[in-house]
KOLKOL-866203 format. One record per atom (N, C-alpha, C, O): atom name; residue in one letter; residue number from 1; x, y, z. Coordinates in pm, 1 decimal. Example, Ala and Ser with C-alpha at 12.3 -4.5 7.8 and 13.67 -1.06 7.14 Angstrom:
2
- N A 1 1319.0 -569.0 780.0
- CA A 1 1230.0 -450.0 780.0
- C A 1 1320.0 -330.0 780.0
- O A 1 1423.6 -331.9 846.5
- N S 2 1285.0 -225.0 708.0
- CA S 2 1367.0 -106.0 714.0
- C S 2 1290.0 3.0 787.0
- O S 2 1340.9 113.8 803.9
This chain:
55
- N X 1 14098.8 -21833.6 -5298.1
- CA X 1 13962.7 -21858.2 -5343.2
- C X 1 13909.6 -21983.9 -5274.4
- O X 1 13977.5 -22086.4 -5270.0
- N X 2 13780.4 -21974.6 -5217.5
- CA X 2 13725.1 -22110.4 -5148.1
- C X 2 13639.5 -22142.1 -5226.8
- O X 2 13548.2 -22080.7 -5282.0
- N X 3 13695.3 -22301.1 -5229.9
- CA X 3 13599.0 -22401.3 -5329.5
- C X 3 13501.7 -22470.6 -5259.9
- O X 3 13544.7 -22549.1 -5175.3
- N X 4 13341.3 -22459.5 -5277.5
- CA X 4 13234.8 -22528.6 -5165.3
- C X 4 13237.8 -22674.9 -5249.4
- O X 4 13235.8 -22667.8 -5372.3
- N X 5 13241.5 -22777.3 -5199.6
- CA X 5 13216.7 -22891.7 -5276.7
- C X 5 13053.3 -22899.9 -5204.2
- O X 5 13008.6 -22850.4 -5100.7
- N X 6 12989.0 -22989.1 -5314.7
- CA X 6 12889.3 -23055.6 -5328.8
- C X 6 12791.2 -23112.3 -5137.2
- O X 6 12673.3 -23105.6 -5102.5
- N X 7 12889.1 -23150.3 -5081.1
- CA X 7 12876.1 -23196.1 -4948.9
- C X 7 12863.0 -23036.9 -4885.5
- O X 7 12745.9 -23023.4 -4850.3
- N X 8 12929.2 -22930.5 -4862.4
- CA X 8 12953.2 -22813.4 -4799.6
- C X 8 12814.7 -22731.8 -4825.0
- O X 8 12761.3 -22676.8 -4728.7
- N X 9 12751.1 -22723.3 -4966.5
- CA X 9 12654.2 -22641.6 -5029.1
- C X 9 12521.6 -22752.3 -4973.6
- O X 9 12414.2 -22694.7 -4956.6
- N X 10 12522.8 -22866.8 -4952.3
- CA X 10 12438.8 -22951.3 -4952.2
- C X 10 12413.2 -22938.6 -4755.6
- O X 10 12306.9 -22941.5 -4693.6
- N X 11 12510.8 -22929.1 -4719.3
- CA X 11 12502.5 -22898.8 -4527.6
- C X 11 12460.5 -22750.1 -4545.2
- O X 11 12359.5 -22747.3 -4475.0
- N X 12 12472.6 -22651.0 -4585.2
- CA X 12 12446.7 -22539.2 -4598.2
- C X 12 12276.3 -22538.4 -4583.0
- O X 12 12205.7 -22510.1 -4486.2
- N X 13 12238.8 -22585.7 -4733.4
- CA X 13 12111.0 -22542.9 -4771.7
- C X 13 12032.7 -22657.7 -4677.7
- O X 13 11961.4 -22580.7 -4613.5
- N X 14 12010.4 -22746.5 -4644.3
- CA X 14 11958.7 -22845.2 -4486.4
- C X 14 11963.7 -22700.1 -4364.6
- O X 14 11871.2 -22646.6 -4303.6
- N X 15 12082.6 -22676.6 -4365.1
- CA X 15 12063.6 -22610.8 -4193.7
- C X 15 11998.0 -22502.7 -4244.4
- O X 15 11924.1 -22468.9 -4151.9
- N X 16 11978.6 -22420.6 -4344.5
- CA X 16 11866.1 -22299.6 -4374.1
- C X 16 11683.5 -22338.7 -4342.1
- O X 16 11599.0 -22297.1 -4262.9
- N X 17 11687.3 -22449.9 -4463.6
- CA X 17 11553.6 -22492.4 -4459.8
- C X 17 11522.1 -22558.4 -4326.8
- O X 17 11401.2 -22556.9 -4303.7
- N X 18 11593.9 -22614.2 -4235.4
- CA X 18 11554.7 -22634.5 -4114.9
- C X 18 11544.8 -22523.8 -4014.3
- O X 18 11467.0 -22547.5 -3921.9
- N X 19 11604.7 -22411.2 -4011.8
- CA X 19 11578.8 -22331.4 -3929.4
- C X 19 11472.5 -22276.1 -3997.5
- O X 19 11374.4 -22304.5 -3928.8
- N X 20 11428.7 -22200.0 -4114.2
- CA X 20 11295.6 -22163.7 -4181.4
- C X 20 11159.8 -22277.8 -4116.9
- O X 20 11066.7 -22240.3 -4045.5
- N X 21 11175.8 -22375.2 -4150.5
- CA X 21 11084.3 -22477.0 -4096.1
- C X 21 11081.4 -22474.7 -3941.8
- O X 21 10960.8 -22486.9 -3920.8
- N X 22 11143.4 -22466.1 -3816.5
- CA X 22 11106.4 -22444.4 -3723.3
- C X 22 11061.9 -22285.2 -3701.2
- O X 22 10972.6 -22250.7 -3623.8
- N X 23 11123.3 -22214.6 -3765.6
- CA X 23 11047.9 -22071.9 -3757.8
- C X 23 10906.1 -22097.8 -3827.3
- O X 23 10810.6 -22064.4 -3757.1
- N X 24 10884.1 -22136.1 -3916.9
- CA X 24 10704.9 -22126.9 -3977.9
- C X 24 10641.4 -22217.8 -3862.4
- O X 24 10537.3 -22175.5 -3812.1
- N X 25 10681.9 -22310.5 -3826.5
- CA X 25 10635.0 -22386.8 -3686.7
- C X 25 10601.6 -22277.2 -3558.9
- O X 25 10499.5 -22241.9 -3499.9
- N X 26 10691.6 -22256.9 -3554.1
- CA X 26 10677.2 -22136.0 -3430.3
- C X 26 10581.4 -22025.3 -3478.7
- O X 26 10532.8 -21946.3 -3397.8
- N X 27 10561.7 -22021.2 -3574.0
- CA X 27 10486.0 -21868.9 -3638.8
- C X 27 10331.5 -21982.0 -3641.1
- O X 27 10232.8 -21946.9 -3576.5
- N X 28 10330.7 -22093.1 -3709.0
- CA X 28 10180.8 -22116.1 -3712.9
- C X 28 10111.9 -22184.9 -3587.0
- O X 28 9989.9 -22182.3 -3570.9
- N X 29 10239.5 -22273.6 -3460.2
- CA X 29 10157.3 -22249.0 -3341.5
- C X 29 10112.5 -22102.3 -3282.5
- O X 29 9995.3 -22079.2 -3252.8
- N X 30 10219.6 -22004.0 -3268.3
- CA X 30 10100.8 -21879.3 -3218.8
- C X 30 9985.3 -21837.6 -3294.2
- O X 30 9882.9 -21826.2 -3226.9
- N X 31 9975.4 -21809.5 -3429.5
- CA X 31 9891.9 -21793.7 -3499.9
- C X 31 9713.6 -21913.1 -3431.5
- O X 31 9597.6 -21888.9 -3397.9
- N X 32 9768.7 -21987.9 -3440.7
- CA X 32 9699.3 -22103.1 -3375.7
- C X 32 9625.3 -22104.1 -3244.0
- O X 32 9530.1 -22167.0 -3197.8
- N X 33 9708.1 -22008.0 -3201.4
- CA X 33 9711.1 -22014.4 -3033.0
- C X 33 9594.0 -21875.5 -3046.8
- O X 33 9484.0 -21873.6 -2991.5
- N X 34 9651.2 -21764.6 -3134.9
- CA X 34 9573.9 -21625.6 -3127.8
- C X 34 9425.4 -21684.2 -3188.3
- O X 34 9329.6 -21643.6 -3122.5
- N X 35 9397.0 -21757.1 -3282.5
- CA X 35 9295.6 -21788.5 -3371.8
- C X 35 9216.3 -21810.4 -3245.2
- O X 35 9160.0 -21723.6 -3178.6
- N X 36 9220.9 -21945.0 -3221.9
- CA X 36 9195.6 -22004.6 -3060.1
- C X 36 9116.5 -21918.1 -2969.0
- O X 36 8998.7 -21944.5 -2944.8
- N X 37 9187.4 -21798.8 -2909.5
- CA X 37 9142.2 -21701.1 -2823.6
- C X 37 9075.4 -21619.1 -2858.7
- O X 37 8987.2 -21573.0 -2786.2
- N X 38 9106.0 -21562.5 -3022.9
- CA X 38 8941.5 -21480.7 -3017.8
- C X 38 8809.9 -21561.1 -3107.9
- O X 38 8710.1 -21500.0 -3146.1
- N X 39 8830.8 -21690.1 -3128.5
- CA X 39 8737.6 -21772.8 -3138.3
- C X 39 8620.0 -21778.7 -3006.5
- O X 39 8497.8 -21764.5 -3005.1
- N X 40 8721.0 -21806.6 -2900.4
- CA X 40 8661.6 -21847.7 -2767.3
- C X 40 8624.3 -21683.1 -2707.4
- O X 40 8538.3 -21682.1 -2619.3
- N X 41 8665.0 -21585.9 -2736.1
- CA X 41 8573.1 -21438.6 -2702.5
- C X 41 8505.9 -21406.5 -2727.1
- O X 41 8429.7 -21350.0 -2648.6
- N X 42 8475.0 -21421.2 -2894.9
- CA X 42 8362.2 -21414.0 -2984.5
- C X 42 8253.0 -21498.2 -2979.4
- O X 42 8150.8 -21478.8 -3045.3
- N X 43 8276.7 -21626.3 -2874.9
- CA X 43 8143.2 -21712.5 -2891.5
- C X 43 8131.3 -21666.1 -2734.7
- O X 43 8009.5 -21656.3 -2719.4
- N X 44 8199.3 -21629.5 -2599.4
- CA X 44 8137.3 -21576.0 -2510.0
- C X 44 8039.6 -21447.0 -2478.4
- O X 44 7951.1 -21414.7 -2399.2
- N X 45 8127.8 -21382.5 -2615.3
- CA X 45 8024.8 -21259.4 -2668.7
- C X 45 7889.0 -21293.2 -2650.2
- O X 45 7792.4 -21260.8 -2581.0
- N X 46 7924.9 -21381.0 -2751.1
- CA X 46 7702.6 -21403.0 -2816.9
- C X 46 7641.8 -21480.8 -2694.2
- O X 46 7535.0 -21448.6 -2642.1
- N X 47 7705.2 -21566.1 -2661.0
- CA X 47 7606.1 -21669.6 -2503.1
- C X 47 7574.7 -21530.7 -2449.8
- O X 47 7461.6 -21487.3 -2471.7
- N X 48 7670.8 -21447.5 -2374.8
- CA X 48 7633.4 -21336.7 -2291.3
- C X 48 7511.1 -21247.3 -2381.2
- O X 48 7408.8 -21231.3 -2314.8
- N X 49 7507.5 -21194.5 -2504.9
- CA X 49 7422.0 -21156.6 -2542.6
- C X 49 7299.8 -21175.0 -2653.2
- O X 49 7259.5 -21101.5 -2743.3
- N X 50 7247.9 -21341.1 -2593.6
- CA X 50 7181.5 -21368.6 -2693.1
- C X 50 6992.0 -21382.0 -2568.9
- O X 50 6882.9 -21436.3 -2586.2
- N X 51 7042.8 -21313.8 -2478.8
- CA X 51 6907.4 -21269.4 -2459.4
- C X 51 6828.0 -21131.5 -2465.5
- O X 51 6717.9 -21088.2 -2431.6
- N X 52 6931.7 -21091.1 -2520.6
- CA X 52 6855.4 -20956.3 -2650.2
- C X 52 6855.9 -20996.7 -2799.9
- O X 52 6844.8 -20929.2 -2902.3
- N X 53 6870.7 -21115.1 -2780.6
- CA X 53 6813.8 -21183.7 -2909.5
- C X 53 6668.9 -21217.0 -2927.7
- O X 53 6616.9 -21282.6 -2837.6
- N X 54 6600.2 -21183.9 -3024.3
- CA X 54 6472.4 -21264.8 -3049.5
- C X 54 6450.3 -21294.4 -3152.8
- O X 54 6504.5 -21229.9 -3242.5
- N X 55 6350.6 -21417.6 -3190.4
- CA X 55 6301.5 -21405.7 -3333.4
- C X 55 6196.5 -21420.7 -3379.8
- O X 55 6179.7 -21405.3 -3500.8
């Protein structure tokens, strides 16, 4: 039977939440990155067609 002491469960749960935390890092720079790009499509959209705009 293996006994985890206090130190073993405590290195455990650190190296989880650190790999989770660089994964949500990695997940909210692309997210970031995608936001970004169709921000910047959607406003080339309208410049290109805001002279079928009138008011």
């Amino acid at each position: 039977m293996e006994v985890n002491t206090l130190e073993e469960k405590t290195y455990k749960l650190l190296k989880r939440t650190g790999a989770a935390n660089i994964a949500m890092g990695v997940v909210a720079v692309v997210a970031g990155i995608a936001v970004g790009v169709i921000t910047i499509v959607n406003g080339a959209k309208l410049i290109k067609g805001k002279k079928y705009i009138s008011f």
